[in-house]
N, C-alpha and C positions, 0 to 999 in steps of 0.2 A: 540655608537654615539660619544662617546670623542675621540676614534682612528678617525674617520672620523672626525672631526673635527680639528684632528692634521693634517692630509692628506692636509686638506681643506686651513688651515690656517684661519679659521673659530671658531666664540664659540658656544660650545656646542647648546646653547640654539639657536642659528640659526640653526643649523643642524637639531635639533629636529622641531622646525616651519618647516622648509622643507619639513623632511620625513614624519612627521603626519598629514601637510595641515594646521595648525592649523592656526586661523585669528590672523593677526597682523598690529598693526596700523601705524607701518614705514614698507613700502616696500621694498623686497630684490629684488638687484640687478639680473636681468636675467640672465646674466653671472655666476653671483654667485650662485644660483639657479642649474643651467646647472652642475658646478663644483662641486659641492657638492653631485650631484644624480649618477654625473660619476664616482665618487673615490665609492659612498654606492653600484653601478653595480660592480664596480672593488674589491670591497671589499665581494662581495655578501652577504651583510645586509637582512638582513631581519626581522621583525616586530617580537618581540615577544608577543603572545597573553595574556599570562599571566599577564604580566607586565601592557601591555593596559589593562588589565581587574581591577590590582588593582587599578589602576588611576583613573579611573571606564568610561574610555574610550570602545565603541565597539571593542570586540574580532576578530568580524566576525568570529566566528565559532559556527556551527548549529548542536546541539544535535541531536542526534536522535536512538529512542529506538524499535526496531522490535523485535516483539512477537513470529514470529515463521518462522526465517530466513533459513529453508531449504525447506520452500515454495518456488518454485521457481517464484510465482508470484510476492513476497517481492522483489527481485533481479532487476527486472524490475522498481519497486517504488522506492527503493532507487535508481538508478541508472539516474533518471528522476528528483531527488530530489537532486541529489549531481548537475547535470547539470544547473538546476534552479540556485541553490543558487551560484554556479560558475558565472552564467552569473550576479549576484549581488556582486560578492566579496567575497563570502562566501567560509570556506571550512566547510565539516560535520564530525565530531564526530560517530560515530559510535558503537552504544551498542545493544546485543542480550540479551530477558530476559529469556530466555528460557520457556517461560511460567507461571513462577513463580513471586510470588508479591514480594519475599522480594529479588528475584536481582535483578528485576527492580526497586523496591526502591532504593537498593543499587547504580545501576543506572546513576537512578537522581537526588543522590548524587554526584556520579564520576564527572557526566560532571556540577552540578555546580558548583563544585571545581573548574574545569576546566575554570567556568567565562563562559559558551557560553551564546550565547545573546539570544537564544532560545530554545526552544524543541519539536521535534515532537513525536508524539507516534503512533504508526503502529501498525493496529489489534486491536481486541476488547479485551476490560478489563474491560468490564460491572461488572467482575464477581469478581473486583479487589478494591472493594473500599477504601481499605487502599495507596495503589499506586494511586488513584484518587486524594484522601485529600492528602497528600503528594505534588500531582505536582500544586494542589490548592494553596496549601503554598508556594509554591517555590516561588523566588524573580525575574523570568524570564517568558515571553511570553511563554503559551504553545498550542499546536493548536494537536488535536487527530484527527487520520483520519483511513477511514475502520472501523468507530465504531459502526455500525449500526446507522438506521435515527433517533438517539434520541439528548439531546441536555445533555449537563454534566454541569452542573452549574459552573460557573467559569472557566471555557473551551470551547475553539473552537473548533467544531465540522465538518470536510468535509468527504462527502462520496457520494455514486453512490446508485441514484435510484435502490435498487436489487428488488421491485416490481414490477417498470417497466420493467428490464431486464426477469424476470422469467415468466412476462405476454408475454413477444414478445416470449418468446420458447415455450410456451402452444399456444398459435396464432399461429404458424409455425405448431409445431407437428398435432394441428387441424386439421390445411388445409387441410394438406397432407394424413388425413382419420384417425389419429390414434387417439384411445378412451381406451386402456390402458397403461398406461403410469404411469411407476415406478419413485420413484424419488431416489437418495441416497445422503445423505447429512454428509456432512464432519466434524466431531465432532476431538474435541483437545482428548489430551489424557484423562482427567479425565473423557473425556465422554457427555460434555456437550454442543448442540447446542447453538452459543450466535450470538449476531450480523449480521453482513453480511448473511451466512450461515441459520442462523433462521430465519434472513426476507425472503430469498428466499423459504424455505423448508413451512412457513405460504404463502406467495404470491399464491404457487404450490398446497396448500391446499386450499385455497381458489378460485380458478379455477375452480379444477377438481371439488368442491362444485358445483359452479355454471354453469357450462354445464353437471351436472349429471351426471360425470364421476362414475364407479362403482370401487371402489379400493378395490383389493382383499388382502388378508392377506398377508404379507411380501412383501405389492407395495411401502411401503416407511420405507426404512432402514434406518442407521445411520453406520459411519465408521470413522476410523482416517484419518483426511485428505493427505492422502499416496497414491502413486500409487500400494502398494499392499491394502490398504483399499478398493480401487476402484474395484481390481482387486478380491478381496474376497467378496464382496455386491453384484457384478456383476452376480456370478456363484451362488450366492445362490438365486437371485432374478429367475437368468434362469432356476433354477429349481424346481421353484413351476411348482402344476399341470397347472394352468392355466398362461403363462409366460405371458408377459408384449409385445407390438410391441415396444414399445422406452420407454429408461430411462434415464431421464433428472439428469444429474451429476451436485450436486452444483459448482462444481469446475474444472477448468479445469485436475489437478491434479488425480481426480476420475476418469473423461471422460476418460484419456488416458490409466486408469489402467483397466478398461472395455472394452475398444477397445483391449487391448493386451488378455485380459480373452474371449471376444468374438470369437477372433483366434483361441485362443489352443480349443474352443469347436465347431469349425467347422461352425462358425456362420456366413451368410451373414450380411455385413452393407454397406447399408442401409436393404438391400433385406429381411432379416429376423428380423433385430432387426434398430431403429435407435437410435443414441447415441449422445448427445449433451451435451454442458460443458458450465462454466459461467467462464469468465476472460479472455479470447484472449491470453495464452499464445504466444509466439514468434515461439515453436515447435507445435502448433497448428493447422497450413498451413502446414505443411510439417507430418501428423502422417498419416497413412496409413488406411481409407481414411480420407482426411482430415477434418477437428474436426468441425460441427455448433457449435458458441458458442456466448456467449455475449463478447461485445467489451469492456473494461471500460475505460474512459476516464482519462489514469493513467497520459500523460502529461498535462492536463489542471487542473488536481487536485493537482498534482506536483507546479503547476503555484501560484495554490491557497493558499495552505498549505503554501510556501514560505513566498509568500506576505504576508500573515495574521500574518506569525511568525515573522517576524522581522522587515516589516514598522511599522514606528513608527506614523502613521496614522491611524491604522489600529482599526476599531470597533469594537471589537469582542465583548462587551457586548451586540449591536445593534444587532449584526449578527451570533446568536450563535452557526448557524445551515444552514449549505450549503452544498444544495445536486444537483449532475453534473448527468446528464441524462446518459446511455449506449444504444449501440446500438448492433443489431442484426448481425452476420457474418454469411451467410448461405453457408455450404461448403457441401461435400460430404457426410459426416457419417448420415444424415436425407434425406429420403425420403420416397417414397411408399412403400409400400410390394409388394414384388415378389410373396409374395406365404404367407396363412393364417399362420402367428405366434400363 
C-alpha cells in the first residue's frame, strides 16, 4: 500500500480507505479514487488475507474439509461449492481428511490459522466425535453437509432427503414388476455404514418390509464405496441360487461397478437384471446402458451451505437442520425382464 501510495502521490491511509471500502467521513475525490485503483491494476496488488484476517477484517476464504475425495461425487460438490462462493467473493481453501479424525483435526486447525471466515465439512463424521467438539470450538461459522438427516448440536446441518430418494427407486423397481430386489451398500474402509448410505440401506429395508418383499440370504451386502466394491457385491449377489431381478446401488459409484461385473458375466440390463445407483453422477448418462439413478440436488445445497456459512445473518441455531428433496432420473439400466431372472 505505501508503494502505491508513493505511485499515487497519495497517504497511505487514503489508499488503504480505497482498496478495503472502508467508511470514511471526508470523501475522496473520484478522480483520486480512479488513480489510485489504476497504479493497484498497474501494480497488480492484491489483498492479502492473512493480514485482513489479523485486523480481524473478512478473509473471504472458505474452508472446506472432504471426507473422501476420490469419490468422485465429492468432485462435483466442491466444484458447485467453489462456484457458489466465487459468485460471493469468496475463494475455498481446500483440505482432504482421508477418513481419519485426527487429520481432519489437524485440518481445522490449518485453515484456522489460515483466518478463513468459514467451514464446511463434507461427508459424514457421525463416527467422529472428537472432530465434531473440536469444530464446536472453533471461533468460525461451521455448516456440515452430507451428514445424514440428523442435527449435530452446535452445527449446521444440510443434506438430501436419501429416504425419499430410495422410496422413488423401490416405486420404480415396483412398477416395473420386480419383487427381488438386492441392495448393496457402500461402507468406508473400517467397514461401517453411517450417514447418507445408512439412511438409504434402512429406507430400502423398510420397503421391501412393507410390500412383503421376501429377501433372501446375501440380498443386502455391504462394500467399500469403489467401483471394484460394486463390481465384487455384484458377482457375488449373482450368484446365489436364487439371484435377485434388480440391485439397487447406494451409490452411483457401486451401480457402475455392477454394470461393468454385469458384462463380464454375460448379463442382460435391463433384460436380466436391473441396476440402479443414487447420486446422478455426470458419467451416469453416458455408461452403457445408461444408469436410473437418484438426482441430488448438489447446486441448491452448494447455494445453502454457502449462505449459511458466511452470511452473517445467517440462523443456524433456528435452523439446525435442512433437508433438500432428490429427484428420480429414469434412464436405461431399469426395466422389465425379458426372460425369468
Amino acid at each position: 500500500m505505501q508503494d502505491i501510495a508513493d505511485a499515487a502521490g497519495v497517504s497511505q491511509s487514503t489508499v488503504s480507505r480505497v482498496l478495503t471500502g472502508a467508511p470514511n467521513a471526508i470523501p475522496i475525490n473520484p478522480a483520486t479514487r480512479e488513480r489510485i485503483l489504476e497504479v493497484a491494476r498497474s501494480m497488480r496488488y492484491r489483498p492479502n488475507p492473512l493480514a485482513r484476517g489479523l485486523r480481524g477484517a473478512k478473509t473471504m476464504l472458505l474452508g472446506v474439509i472432504v471426507r473422501e475425495i476420490t469419490d468422485p461425487f465429492w468432485a462435483g460438490c466442491v466444484d458447485a461449492i467453489s462456484t457458489e462462493a466465487n459468485l460471493r467473493g469468496y475463494n475455498v481453501v481446500l483440505g482432504h481428511a482421508h477418513s481419519k479424525t485426527d487429520e481432519a483435526i489437524a485440518l481445522r486447525a490449518i485453515l484456522e490459522t489460515r483466518h478463513c471466515d468459514a467451514i464446511l465439512l463434507l461427508g459424514d463424521t457421525s463416527d467422529q466425535p472428537r472432530l465434531l467438539e473440536e469444530l464446536r470450538d472453533s471461533n468460525v461459522p461451521v455448516v456440515a453437509m452430507w451428514q445424514g438427516m440428523s442435527s449435530i448440536s452446535g452445527i449446521s446441518v444440510i443434506d438430501v432427503d436419501n429416504k425419499s430418494g430410495a422410496d422413488a427407486l423401490m416405486s420404480h423397481l415396483l412398477e416395473l414388476g420386480h419383487r427381488k430386489i438386492a441392495f448393496i451398500g457402500g461402507a468406508f474402509a473400517e467397514g461401517r455404514l453411517i450417514g447418507d448410505i445408512g439412511e438409504r440401506r434402512a429406507a430400502y429395508l423398510e420397503r421391501a418390509s412393507s410390500e412383503g418383499l421376501e429377501l433372501q440370504d446375501g440380498f443386502v451386502s455391504d462394500a467399500q464405496n469403489t467401483y471394484a466394491g460394486g463390481y465384487g457385491a455384484f458377482r457375488k449377489t449373482m450368484a446365489l441360487p436364487d439371484r435377485p431381478t434388480a440391485v439397487m446401488a447406494s451409490t452411483d459409484v457401486l451401480a457402475i461397478g455392477a454394470l461393468h461385473a454385469a458384462g463380464e458375466l454375460g448379463l442382460a440390463v435391463p433384460g436380466d437384471v436391473s441396476i440402479v445407483g443414487f447420486d446422478d453422477l455426470p458419467i451416469a448418462e453416458y455408461t452403457t446402458p445408461a444408469l436410473t439413478t437418484v438426482c441430488m440436488p448438489i447446486a441448491e445445497m452448494a447455494q445453502a451451505g454457502v449462505r449459511s456459512a458466511v452470511d452473517e445473518d445467517s440462523d443456524r441455531e433456528s435452523v439446525p437442520l435442512q433437508v433438500l428433496k432428490p429427484a428420480i432420473m429414469i434412464r436405461a439400466s431399469s426395466g422389465r425382464l425379458s426372460r425369468q431372472g
